[in-house]
C-alpha positions in Angstrom: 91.5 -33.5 9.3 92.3 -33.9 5.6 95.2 -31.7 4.0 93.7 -28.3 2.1 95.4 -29.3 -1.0 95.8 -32.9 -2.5 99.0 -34.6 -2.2 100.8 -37.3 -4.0 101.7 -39.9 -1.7 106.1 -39.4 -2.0 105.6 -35.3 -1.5 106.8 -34.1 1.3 103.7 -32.1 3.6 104.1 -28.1 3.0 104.5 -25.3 5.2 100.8 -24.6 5.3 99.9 -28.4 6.0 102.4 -28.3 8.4 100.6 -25.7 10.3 97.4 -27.1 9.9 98.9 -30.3 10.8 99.6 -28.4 13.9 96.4 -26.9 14.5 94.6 -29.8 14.3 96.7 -32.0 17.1 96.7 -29.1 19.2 93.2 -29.5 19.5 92.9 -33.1 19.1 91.6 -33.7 16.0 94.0 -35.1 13.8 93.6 -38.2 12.2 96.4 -41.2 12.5 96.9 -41.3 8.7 97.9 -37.5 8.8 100.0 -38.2 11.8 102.0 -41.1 10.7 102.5 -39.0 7.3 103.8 -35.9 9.7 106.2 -38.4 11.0 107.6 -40.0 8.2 107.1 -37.1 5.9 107.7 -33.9 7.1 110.8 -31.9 8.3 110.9 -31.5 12.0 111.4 -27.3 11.6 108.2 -27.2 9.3 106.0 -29.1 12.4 108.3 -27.0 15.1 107.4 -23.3 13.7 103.9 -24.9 13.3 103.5 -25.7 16.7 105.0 -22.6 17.9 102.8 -20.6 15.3 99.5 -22.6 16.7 100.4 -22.4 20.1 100.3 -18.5 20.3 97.6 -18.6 17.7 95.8 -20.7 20.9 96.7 -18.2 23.4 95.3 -14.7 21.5 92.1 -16.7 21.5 92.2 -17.7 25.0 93.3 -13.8 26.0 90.8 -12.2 23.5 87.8 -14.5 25.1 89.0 -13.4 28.5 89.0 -9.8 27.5 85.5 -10.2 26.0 84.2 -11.8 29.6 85.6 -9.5 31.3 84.4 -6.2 29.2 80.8 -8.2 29.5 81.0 -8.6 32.7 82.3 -5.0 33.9 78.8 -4.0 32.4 
């Protein structure tokens, strides 16, 4: 997954990349250039609250899906 916004190659990842950056390992599809660049790059906090911010982002969709089955399946 490419970063939203383009980056010069010394700048530190942002707090949105960082989230994305998140997002996208959570799910597995982050690429090893934007990994080793979270590594070397970024603060630990940024990539900490993301995590934290894309793991309950992970569980409303899991609990809104189960809410949806289960409202479709009371029916």
């Amino acid at each position: 997954m490419n970063t939203p916004t383009p980056q010069k190659p010394d700048q530190k990842p942002g707090f949105i990349s960082g989230i994305l950056s998140a997002l996208a390992a959570l799910i597995g599809i982050q690429s090893s250039r934007n990994r080793e660049r979270d590594f070397k790059r970024a603060k630990p906090e940024v990539l900490i609250f993301g995590g934290m911010i894309a793991v309950m982002l992970f569980i409303l969709c899991v609990l809104l899906a189960v809410r949806v089955a289960m409202q479709h399946a009371a029916q």
